[in-house]
N, C-alpha and C positions, 0 to 999 in steps of 0.2 A: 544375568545378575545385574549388569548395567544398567540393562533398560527396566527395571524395577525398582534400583534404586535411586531413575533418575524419575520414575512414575511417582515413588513416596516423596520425592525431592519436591517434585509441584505439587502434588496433593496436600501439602504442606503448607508450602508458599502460599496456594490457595486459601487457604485458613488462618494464616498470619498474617495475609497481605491482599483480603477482598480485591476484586476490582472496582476502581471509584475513580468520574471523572476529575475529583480534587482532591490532593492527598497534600496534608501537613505533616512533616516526617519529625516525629516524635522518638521518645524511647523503644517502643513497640516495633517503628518501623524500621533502625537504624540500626545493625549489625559492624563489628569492629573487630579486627585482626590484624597481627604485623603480617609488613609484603614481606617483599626480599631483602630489600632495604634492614627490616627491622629484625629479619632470622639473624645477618650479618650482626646488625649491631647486639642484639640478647647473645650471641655468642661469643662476641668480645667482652661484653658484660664476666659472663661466667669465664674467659682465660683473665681479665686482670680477675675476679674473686678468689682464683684457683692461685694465684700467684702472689695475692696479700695473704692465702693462708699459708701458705706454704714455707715467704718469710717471715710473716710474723709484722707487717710493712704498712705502716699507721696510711701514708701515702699511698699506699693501693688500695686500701681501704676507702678511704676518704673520696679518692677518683671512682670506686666505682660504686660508693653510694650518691655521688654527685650524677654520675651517669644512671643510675637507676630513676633517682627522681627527676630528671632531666623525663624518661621514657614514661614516667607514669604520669607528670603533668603536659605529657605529648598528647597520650590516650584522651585527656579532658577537653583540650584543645580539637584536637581533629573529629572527638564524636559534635561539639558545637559547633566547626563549620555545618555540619547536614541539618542539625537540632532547630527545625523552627521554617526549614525551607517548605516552600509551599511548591506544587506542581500541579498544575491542568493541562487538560485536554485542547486541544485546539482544532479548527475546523481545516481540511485537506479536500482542495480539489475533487472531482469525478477524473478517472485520467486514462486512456486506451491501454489495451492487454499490450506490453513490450515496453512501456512508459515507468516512468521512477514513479511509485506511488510515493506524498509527501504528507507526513505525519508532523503537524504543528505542536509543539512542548512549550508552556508558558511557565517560567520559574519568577517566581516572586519571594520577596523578604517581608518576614513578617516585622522586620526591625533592623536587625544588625546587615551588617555587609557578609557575605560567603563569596569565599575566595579559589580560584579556579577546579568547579563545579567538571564532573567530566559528565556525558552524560550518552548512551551509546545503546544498542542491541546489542554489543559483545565488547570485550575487550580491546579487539581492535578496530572498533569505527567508535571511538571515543570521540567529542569536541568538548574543547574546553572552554569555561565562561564563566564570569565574575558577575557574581548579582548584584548590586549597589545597593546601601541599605535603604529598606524603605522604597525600594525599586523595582524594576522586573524584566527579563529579558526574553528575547524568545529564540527556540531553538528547532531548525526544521530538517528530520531524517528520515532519510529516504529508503525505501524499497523497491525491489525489481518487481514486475509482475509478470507473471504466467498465464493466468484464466483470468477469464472476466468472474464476474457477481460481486461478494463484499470481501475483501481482502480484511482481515484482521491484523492488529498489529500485536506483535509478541510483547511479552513484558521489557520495559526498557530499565536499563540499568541506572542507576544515578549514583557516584562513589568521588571520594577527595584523599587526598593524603595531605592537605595542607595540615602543618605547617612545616615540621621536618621533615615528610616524605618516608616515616619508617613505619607508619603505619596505614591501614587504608579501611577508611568508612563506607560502606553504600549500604544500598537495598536496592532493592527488585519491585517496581510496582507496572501495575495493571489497570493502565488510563481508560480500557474501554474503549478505546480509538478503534477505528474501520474506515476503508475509502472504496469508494463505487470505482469497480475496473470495468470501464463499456469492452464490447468487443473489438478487435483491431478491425480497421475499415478494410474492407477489399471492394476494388476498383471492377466493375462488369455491367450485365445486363442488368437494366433494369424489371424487377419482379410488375406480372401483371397479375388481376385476380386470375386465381386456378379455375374459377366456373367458366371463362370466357372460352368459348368453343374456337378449334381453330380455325372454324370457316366463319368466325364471325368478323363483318367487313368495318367493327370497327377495330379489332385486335393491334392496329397500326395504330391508334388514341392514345392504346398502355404502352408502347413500347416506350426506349428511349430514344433523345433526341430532339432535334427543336428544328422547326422551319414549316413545313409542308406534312400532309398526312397519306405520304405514299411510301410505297417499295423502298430501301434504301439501299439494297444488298446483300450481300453475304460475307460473312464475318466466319474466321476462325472457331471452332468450338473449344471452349475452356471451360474445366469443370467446376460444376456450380450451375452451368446455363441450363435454360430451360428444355426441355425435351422434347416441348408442344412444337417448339420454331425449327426442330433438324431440317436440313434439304436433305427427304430422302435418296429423290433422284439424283441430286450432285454423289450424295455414297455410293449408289447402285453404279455409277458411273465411274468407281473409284476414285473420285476425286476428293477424298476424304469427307470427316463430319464436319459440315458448315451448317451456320446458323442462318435465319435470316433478321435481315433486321429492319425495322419500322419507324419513322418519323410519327414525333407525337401530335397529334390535332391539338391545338393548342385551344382553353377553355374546357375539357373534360376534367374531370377529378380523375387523381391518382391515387393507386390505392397500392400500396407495397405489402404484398402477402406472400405468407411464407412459405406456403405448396406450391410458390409458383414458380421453386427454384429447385435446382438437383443440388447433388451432393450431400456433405452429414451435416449435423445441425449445426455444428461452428463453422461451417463455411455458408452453409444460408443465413445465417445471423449475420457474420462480415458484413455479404453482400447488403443487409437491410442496412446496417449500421451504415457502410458508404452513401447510400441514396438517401437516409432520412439528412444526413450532414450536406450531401450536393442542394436535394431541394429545400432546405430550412436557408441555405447560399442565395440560392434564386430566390426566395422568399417566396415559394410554389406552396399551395395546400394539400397536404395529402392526408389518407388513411394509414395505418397498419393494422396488418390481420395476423395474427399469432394464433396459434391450434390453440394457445387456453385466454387469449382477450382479444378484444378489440378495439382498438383507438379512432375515436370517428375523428373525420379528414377535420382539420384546422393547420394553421400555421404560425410562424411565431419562437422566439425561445425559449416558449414555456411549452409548447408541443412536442418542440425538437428535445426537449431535456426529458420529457415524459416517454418518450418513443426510447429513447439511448435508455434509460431505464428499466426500461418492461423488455430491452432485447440483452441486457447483463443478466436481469437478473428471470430470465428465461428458465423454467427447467428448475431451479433451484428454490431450496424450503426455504421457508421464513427465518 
């Protein structure tokens, strides 16, 4: 029964409160209710009414029609702090799966001053900020991430109690916001193309490495690496799974492809995501090969952002 009537809740909100990367909060957008504050105070309201009637008491009277109109030119007040505030979208990083994704909030005035604005995904990651009139400030919240591709951001709250604090205004809107999560880097072997045979004598060109284009050893197996490089013979010898490993000929093109690694696809994605960041470092040119594209070799940070790109958002619909 909750989770239905928190499904008509947003199917609702939906309908009352499009998503729009600019929202001016009007009547339409701006909802009002007393907090705690103002339960406390409407029930002092009604014990003096119950007590001017009770004696008859010009004085109790008089206080608590003074406090009544006190609570309903509070209502006027506190729906026009939000009445007029303007909210955009603002632009946020690309940022690695584990990293605070950062959603930019721009509030501006369309005139008057608004006075401490709280502005939050829930009640409790509230900040609060004063717009100056004719002003605008900016406000930037964060989220954690989990997966890579396009992170969405939830509707963010925006609500004020100024100026007594017995009542409290907000709404709920839907900026439209999203931030690119690449995948987190992991640290290994360098992907060679899958076609390259293992007897082929340049296979030591793809590997990694920098110096000379020979033998370099045997290295640990960690999973992810490739399968083509095991020393059988060191296993058959029980010397456990080792790999081997290659010095790159320096002037070959590299081509970081995705068959050319074990494990699941978020661990062969890691691995590309670490080498396309080490060689875009060197200022190395390479390819990537992905089962559904292909990025021909260049270099640059306009390569390097195209490559982190096409490995987020991997696997995943438009």
């Amino acid at each position: 029964m909750i989770r239905r009537l928190r499904g008509l809740w947003q199917a609702w909100l939906v309908r009352r409160l499009p998503p729009s990367a600019r929202v001016q909060l009007t009547q339409r957008q701006i909802f009002i209710m007393p907090n705690r504050a103002g339960g406390v105070f409407a029930a002092l309201l009604a014990l003096v009414l119950m007590v001017a009637i009770n004696y008859q008491n010009s004085l109790a009277y008089a206080l608590c029609f003074l406090l009544l109109s006190v609570f309903i030119v509070a209502i006027l007040h506190t729906w026009r702090n939000l009445q007029g505030l303007v909210l955009s979208a603002g632009t946020g990083p690309a940022v690695f799966v584990g990293e605070q994704a950062r959603f930019v909030v721009r509030l501006e005035s369309a005139g008057k001053a608004h006075q401490s604005i709280g502005l939050g995904w829930s009640r409790q990651t509230v900040h609060n900020v004063d717009v100056p009139a004719a002003g605008f400030r900016e406000l930037e919240l964060n989220r954690p991430t989990q997966v890579r591709g396009w992170l969405h951001a939830p509707r963010i709250g925006v609500e004020s109690s100024f100026p007594l604090g017995i009542l409290r205004t907000w709404s709920r809107l839907d900026l439209g916001q999203k931030v690119l999560v690449y995948p987190q880097p992991l640290e290994g072997e360098l992907p060679t193309l899958a076609s390259v045979s293992a007897d082929d004598p340049e296979e030591g060109a793809r590997a990694h490495g920098v110096g000379v284009d020979d033998y370099q050893g045997l290295k640990t197996y960690q999973t992810g690496d490739s399968w083509r490089r095991l020393h059988w013979k060191a296993y058959s010898r029980g010397q456990g799974l080792l790999i081997k490993e290659f010095a790159r000929l320096d002037g070959r093109e590299l081509c970081l492809d995705f068959l050319a690694l074990g494990g699941d696809v978020e661990q062969r994605l890691s691995r590309l995501c670490y080498w396309v960041l080490e060689l875009s470092r060197r200022e190395a040119a390479f390819s990537l090969r992905l089962p559904d594209r292909v990025l021909a070799s260049d270099s640059g940070a306009a390569h390097c952002e195209a490559c982190l790109r096409a490995l987020a958002l991997f696997g995943k619909s438009p």
